[in-house]
Backbone bond lengths (Angstrom), bond angles and torsions (degrees), N, CA, C in turn:
res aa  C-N    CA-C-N  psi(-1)  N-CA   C-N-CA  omega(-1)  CA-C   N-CA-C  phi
1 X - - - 1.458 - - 1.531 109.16 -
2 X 1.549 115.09 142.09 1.285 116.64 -167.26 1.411 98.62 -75.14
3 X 1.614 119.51 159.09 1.658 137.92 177.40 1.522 96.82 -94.16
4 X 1.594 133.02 91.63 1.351 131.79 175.97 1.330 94.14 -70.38
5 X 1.305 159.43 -15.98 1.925 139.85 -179.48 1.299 113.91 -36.33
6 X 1.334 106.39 112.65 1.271 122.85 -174.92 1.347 140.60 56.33
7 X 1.726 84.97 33.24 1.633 122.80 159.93 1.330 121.51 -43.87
8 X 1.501 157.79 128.28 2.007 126.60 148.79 1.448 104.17 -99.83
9 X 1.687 83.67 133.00 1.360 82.24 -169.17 1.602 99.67 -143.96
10 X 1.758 112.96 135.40 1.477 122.15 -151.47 1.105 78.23 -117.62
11 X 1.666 117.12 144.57 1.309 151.94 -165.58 1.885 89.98 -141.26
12 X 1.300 108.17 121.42 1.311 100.63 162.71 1.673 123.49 -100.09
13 X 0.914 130.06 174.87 1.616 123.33 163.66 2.051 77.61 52.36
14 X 1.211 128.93 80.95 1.847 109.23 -177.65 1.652 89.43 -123.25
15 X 1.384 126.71 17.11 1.581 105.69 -162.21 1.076 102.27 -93.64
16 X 1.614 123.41 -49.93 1.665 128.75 167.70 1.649 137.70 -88.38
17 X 1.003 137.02 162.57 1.429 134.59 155.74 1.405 143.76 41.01
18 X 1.453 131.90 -22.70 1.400 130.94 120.06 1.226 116.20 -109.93
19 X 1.299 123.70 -43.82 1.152 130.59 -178.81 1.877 104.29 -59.33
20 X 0.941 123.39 -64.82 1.422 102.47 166.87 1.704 139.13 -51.59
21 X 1.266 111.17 -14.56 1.489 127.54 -175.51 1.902 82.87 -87.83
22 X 1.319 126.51 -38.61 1.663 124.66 -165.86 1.496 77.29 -62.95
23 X 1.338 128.24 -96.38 1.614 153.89 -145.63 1.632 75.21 -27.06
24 X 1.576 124.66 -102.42 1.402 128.06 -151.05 1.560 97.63 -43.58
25 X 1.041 152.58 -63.89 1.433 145.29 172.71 1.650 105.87 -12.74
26 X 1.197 121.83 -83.80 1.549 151.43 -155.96 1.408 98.29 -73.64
27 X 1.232 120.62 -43.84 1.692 120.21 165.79 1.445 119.37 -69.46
28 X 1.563 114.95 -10.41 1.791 115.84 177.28 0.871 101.22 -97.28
29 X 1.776 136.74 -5.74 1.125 122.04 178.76 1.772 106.15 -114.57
30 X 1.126 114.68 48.51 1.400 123.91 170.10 1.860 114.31 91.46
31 X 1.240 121.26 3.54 1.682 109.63 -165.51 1.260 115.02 -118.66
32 X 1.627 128.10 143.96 0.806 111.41 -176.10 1.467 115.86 -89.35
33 X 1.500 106.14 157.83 1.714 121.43 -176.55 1.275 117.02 -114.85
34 X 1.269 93.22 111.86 2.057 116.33 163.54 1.289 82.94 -81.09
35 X 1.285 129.33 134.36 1.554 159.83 -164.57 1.455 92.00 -128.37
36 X 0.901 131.16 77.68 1.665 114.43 162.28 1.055 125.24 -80.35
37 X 1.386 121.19 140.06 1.920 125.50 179.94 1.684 95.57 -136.04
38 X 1.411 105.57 175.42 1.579 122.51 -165.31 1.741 96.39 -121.59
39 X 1.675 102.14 -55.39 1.637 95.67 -175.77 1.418 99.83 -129.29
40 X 1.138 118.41 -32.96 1.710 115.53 174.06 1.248 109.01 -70.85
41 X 1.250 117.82 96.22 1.180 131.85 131.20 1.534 146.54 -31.99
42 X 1.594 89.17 -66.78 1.494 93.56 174.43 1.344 111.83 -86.45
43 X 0.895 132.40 -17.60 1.802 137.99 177.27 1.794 102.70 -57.73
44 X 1.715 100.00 -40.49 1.240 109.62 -175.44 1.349 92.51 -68.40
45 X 1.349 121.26 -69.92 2.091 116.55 -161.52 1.563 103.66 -41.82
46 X 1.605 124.68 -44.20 1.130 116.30 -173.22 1.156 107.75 -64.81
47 X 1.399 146.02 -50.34 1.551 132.41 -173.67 1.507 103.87 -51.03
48 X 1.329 137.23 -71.02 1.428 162.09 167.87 1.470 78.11 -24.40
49 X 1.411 133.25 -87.14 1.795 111.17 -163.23 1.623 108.73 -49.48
50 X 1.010 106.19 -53.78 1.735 108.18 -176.98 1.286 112.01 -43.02
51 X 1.018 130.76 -12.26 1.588 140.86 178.64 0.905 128.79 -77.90
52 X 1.735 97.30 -70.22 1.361 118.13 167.08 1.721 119.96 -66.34
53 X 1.341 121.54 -0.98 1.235 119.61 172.27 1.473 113.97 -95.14
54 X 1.586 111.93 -11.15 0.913 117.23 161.45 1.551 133.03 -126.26
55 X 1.782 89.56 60.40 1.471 106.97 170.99 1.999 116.30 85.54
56 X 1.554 80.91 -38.36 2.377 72.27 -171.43 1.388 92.62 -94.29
57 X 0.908 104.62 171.97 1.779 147.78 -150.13 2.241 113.22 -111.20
58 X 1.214 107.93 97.41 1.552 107.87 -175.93 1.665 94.81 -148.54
59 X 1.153 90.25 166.46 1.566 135.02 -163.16 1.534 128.62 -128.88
60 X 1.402 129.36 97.84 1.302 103.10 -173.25 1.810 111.71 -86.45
61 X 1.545 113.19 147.52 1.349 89.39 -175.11 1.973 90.43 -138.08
62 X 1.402 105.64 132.29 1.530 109.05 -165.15 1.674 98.26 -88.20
63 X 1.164 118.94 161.64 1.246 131.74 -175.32 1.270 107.42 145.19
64 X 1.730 106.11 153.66 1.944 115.50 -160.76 1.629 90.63 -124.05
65 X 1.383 98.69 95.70 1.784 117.99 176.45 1.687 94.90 -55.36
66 X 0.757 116.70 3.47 1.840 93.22 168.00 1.722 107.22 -113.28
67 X 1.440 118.86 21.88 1.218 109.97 145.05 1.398 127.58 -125.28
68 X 0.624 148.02 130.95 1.482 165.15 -156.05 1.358 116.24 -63.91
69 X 1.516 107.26 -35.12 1.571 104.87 170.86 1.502 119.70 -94.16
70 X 1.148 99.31 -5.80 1.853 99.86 172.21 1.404 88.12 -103.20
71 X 1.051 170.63 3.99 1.438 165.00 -168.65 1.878 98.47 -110.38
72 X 1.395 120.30 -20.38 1.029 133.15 163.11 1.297 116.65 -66.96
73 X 2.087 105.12 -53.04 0.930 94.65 -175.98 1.461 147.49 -92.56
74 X 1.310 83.40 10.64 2.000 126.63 -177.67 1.393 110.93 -83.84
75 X 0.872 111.66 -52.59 1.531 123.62 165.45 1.918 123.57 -55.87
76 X 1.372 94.40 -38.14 1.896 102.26 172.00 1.437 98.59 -66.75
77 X 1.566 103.23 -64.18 2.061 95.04 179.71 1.024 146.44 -65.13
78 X 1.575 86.37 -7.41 1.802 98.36 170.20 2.094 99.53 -80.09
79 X 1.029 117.97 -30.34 1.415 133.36 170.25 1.074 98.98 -29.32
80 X 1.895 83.61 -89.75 1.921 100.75 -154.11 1.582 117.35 -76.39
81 X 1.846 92.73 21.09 1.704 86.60 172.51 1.461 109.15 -108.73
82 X 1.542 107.15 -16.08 1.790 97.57 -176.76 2.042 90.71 -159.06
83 X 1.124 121.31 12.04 1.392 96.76 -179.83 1.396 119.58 125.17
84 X 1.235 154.27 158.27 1.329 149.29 127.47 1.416 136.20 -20.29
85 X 1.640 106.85 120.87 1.456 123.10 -150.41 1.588 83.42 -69.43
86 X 1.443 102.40 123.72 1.722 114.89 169.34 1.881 104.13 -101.92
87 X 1.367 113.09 -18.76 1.369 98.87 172.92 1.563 109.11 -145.87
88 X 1.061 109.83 146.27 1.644 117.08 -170.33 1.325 115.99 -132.25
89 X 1.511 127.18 121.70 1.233 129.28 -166.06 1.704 100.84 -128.18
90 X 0.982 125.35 111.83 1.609 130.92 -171.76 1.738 116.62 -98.15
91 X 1.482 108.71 71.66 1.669 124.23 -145.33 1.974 95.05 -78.77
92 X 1.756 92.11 -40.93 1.575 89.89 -141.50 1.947 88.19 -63.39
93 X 1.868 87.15 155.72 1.395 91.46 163.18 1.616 100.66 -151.00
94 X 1.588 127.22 -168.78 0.900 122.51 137.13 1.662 113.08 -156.96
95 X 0.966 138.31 170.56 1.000 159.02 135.67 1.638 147.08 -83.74
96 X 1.682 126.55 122.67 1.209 130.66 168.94 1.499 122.08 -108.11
97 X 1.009 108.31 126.03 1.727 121.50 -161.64 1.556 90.46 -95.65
98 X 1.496 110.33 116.11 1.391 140.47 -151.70 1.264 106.39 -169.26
99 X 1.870 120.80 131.11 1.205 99.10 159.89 1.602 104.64 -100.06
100 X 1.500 112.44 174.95 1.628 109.25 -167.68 1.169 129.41 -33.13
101 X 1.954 99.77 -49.76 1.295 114.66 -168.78 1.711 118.67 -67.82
102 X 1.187 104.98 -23.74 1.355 115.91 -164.31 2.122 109.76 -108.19
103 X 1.363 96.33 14.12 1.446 103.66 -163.26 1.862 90.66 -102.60
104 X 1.520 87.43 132.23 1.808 103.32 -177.87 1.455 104.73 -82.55
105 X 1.418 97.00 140.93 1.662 98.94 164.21 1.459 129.03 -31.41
106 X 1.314 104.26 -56.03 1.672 116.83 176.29 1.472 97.68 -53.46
107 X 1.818 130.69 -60.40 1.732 95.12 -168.32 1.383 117.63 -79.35
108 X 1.548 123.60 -3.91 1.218 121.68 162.87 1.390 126.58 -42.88
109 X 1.696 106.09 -46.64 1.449 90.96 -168.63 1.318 87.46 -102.34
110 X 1.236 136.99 -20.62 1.750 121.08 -173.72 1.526 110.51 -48.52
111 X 1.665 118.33 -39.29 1.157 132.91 163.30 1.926 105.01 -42.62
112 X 1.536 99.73 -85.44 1.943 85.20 -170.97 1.012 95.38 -63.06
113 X 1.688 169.29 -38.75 1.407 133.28 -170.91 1.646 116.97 -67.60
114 X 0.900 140.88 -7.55 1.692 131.11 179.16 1.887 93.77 -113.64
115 X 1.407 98.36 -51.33 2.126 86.74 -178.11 1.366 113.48 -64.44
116 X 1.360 128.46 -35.05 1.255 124.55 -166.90 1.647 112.64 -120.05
117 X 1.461 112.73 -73.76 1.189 114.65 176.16 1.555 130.66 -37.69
118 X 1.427 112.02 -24.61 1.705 141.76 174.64 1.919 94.32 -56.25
119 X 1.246 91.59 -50.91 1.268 84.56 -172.78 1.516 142.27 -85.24
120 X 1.388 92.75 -22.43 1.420 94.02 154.90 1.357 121.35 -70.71
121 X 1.560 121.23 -48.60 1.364 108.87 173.72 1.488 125.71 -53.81
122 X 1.529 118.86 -31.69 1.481 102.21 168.46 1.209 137.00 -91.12
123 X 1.713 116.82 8.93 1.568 133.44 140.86 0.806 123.49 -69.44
124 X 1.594 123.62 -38.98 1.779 113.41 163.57 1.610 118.50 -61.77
125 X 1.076 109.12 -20.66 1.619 114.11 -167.80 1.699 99.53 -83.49
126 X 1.163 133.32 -60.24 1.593 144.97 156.85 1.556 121.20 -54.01
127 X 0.944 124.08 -22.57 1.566 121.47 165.44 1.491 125.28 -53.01
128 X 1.296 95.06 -38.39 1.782 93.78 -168.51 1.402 118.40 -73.47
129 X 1.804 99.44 -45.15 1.519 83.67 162.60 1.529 131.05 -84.43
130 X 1.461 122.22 11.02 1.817 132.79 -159.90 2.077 69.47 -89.59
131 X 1.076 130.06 -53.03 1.197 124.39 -152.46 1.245 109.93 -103.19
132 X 1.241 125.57 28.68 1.474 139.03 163.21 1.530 99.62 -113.72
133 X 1.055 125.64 -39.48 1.386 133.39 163.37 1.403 125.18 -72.51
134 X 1.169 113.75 -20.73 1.892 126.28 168.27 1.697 102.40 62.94
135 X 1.692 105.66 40.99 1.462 101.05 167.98 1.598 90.69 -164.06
136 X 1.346 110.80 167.09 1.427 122.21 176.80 1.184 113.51 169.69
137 X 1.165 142.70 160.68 1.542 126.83 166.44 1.906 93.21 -137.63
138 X 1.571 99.03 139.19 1.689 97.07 176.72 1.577 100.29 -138.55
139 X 1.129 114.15 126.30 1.206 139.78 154.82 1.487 144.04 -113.40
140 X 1.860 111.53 107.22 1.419 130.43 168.63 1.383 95.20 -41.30
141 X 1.600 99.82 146.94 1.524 119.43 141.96 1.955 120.64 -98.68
142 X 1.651 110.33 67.86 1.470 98.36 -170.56 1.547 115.90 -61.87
143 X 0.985 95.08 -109.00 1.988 107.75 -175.69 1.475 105.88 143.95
144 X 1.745 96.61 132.49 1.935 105.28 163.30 1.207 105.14 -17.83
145 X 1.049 129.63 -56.00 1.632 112.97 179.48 1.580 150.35 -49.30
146 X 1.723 82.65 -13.62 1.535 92.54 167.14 1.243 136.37 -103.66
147 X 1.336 100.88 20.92 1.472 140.06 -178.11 1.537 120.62 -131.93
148 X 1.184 128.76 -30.98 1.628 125.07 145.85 1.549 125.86 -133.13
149 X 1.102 129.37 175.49 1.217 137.15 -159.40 2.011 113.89 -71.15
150 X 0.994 109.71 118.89 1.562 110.25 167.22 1.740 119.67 -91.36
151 X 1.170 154.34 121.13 1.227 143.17 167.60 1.763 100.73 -68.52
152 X 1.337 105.62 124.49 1.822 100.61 151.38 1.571 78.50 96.75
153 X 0.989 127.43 79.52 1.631 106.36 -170.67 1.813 98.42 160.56
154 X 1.194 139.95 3.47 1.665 148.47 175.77 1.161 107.21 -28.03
155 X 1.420 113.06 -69.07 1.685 125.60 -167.75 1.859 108.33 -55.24
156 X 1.485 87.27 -56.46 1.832 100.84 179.97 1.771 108.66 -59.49
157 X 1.376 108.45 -53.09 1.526 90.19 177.68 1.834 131.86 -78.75
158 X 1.479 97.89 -13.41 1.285 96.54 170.04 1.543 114.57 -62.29
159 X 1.629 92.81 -57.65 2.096 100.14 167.56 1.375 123.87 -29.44
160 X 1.468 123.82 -61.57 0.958 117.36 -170.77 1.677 108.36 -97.53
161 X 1.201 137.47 28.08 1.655 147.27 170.95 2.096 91.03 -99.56
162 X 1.285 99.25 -27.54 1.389 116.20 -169.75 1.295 94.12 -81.17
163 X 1.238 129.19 -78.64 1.673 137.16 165.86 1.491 122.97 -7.75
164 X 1.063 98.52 -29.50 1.850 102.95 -168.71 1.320 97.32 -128.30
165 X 1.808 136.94 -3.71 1.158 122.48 127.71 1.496 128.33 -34.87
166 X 1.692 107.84 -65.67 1.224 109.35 -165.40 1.296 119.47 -82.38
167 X 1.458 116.52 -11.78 1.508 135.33 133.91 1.453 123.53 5.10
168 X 1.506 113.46 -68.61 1.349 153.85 142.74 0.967 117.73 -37.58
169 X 1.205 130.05 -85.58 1.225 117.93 176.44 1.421 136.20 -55.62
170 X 1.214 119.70 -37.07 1.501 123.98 174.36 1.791 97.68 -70.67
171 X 1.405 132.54 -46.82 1.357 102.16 171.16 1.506 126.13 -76.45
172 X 1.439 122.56 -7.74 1.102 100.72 166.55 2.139 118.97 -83.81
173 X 1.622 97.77 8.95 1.726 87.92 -169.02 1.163 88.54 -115.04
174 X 1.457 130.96 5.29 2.110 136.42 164.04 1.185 98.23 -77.57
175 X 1.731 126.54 -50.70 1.901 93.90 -120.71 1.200 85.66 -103.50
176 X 1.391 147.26 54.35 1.736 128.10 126.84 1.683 94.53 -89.32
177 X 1.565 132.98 -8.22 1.090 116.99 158.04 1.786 129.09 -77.85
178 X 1.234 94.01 -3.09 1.692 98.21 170.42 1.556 98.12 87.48
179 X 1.152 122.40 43.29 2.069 125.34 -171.07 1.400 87.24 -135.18
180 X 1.535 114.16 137.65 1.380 102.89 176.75 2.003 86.23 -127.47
181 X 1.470 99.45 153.88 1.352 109.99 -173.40 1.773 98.54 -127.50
182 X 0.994 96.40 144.93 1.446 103.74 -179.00 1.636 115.62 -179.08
183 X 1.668 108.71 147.96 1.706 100.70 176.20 0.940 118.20 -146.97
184 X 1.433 116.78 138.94 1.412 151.78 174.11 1.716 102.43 -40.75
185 X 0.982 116.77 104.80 1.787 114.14 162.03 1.727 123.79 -92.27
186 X 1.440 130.99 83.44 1.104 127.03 168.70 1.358 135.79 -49.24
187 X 1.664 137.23 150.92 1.634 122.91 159.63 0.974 88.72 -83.58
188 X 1.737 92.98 -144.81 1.327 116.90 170.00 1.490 116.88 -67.06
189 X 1.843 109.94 133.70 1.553 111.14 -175.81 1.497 84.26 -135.62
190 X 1.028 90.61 167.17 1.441 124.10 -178.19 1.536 126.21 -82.17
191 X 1.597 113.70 58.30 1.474 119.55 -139.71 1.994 87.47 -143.01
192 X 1.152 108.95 -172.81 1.627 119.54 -171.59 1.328 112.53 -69.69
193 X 1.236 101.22 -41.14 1.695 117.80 179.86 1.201 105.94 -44.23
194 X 1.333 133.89 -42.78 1.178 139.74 -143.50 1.966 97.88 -134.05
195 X 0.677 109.99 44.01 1.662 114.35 -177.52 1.426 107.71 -112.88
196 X 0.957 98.88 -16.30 2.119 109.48 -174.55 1.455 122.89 -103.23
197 X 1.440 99.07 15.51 1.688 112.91 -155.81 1.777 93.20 -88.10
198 X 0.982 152.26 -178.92 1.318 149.73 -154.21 1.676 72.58 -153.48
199 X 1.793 94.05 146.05 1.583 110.21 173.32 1.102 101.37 -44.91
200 X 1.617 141.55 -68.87 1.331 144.23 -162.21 1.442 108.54 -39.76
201 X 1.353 106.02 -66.82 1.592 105.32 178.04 1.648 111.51 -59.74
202 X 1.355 99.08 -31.54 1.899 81.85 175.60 1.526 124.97 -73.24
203 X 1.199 118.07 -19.24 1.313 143.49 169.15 1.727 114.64 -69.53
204 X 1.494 96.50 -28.96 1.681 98.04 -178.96 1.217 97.24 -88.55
205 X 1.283 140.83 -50.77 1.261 151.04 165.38 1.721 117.91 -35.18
206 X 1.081 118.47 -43.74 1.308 127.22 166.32 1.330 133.33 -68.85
207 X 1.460 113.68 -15.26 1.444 123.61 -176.71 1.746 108.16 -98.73
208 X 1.485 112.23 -28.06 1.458 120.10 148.76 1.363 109.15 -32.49
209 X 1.121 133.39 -60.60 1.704 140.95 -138.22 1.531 99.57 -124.37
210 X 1.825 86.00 112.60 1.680 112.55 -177.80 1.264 114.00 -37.03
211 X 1.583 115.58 -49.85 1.189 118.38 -171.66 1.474 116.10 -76.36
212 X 1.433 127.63 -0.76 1.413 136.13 162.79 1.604 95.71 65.54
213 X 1.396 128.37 40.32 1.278 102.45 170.28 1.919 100.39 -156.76
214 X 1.087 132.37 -176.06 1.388 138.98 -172.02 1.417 107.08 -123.57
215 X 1.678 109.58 128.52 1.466 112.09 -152.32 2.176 85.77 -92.21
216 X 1.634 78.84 -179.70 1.446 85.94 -167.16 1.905 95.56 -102.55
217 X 1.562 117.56 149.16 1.445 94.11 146.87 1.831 134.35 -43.98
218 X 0.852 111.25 -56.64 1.123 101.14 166.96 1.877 137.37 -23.78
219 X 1.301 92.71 -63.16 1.329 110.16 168.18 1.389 110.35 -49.57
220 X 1.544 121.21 -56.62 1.467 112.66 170.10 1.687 117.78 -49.26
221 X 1.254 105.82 -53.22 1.503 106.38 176.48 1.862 128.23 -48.21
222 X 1.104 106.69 -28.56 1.598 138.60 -175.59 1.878 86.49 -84.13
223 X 1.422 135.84 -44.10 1.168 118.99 177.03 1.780 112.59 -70.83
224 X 1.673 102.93 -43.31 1.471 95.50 173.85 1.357 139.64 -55.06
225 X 1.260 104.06 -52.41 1.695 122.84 145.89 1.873 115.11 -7.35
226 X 1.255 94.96 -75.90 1.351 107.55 -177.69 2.044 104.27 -59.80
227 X 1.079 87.59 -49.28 1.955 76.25 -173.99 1.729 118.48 -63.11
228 X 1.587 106.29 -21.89 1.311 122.21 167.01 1.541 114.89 -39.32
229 X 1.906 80.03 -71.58 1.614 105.62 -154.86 1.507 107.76 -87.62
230 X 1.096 107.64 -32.66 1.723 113.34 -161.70 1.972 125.61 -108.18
231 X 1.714 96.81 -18.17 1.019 92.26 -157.92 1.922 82.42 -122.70
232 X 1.376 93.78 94.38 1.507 102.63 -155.60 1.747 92.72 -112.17
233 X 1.530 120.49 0.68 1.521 112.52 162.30 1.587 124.12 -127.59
234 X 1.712 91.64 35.00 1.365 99.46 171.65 1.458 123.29 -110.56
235 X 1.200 153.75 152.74 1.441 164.80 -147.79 1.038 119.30 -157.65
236 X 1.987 135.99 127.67 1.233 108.31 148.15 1.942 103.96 87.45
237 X 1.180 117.15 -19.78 1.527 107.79 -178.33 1.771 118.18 -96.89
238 X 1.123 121.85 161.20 1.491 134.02 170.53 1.430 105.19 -101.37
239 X 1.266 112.19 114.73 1.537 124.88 161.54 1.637 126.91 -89.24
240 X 1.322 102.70 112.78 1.489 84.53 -164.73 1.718 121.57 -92.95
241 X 1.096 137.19 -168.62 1.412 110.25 -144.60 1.944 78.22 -175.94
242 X 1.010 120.97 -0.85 1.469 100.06 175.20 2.046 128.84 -119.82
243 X 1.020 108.33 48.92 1.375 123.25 160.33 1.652 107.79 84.80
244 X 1.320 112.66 14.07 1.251 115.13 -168.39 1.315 137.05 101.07
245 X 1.400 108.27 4.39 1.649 151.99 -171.57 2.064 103.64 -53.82
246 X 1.557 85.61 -48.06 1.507 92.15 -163.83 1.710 105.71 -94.13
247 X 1.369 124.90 25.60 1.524 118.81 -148.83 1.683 92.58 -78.32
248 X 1.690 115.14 -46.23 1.454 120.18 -165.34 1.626 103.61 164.38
């Protein structure tokens, strides 16, 4: 397993629920954390204290990864505060529960700008130096969804079917630079997204998934970890992370 000490390492969307379970993960194992948030603030300071009370070293740094010029400018301060992003985890997402016909322009693209578009801009922004350095590690946050069908859900599953496209492609145009790209696919976890679900729907949702139960952030974070640290000759793959959800 790789020694992240004195790793930088950008967590986007890092203030709540996977993305915060990633940050404390990746910060216990030596690296420092740019915590990025959009409006949580304090969600962000609390991870960043939780850290630092336990020894590692983070930063919260605000900026809305689905625009391109604050993703610029998130990326310089994550710089000129400790160095070149050596690991990149692209957490934030969101979702609008819409069916096609009835889905507005605005959540259409709000959907691909934070699930998808987020991510290309903050691989273009970290690439140049990951591949001047001939190392990097980048990791999507996809989801079951980008692998089978959601009803009420267009924008979100196109994004992330998109996600693990470019998945692909960015590790196959890194790794003679020594950067490996790869993403984590979650089910259902136990995170905000999913806080509004009515027993029924959580119950419908649960009978999908072999393992009959709802994973924790954590558990997702404990998968990222490993693709970081451990899974140092893989490229280009989707790991899936939701109870058996995505089998067929």
């Amino acid at each position: 397993m790789l020694d992240l000490t004195g790793q930088v390492a950008l967590v986007s969307g890092g203030s709540r629920g996977i993305g915060a379970a990633i940050c404390r993960v990746l910060a216990a194992r030596g690296a420092k954390l740019a915590v990025n948030y959009r409006s949580s603030e304090a969600a962000a300071m609390k991870v960043c204290s939780d850290i630092k009370a336990d020894g590692g070293v983070a930063h919260p740094f605000v900026g809305d990864v689905g625009d391109p010029a604050q993703v610029a400018q998130l990326v310089a301060a994550v710089t000129n505060t400790w160095g070149p992003v050596n690991i990149l985890v692209h957490n934030a997402g969101l979702q609008h529960s819409a069916m096609a016909h009835r889905m507005s322009d605005e959540q259409w693209r709000a959907s691909l700008a934070v699930n998808l578009d987020a991510a290309f801009y903050l691989a273009r922004a970290v690439l140049p130096a990951m591949r001047a350095a001939e190392a990097g590690v980048v990791v999507f946050i996809a989801s079951a969804s980008g692998s089978i069908a959601q009803a009420g859900a267009a924008g979100y599953v196109a994004a992330k079917h998109g996600l693990i496209g470019l998945t692909k492609a960015l590790a196959l145009e890194s790794a003679a630079k020594g950067i490996r790209v790869n993403a984590v696919s979650p089910g259902l976890t136990d995170t905000d997204m999913v806080a509004d679900l009515s027993p029924d729907q959580r119950a419908g949702l649960l009978r999908m998934i072999p393992l009959r139960r709802i994973a924790s952030p954590e558990e997702v974070a404990a998968t990222v970890d490993w693709v970081v640290r451990g899974a140092t000759y893989t490229t280009g793959n989707v790991f899936h992370v939701g109870g058996g959800v995505a089998m067929g």
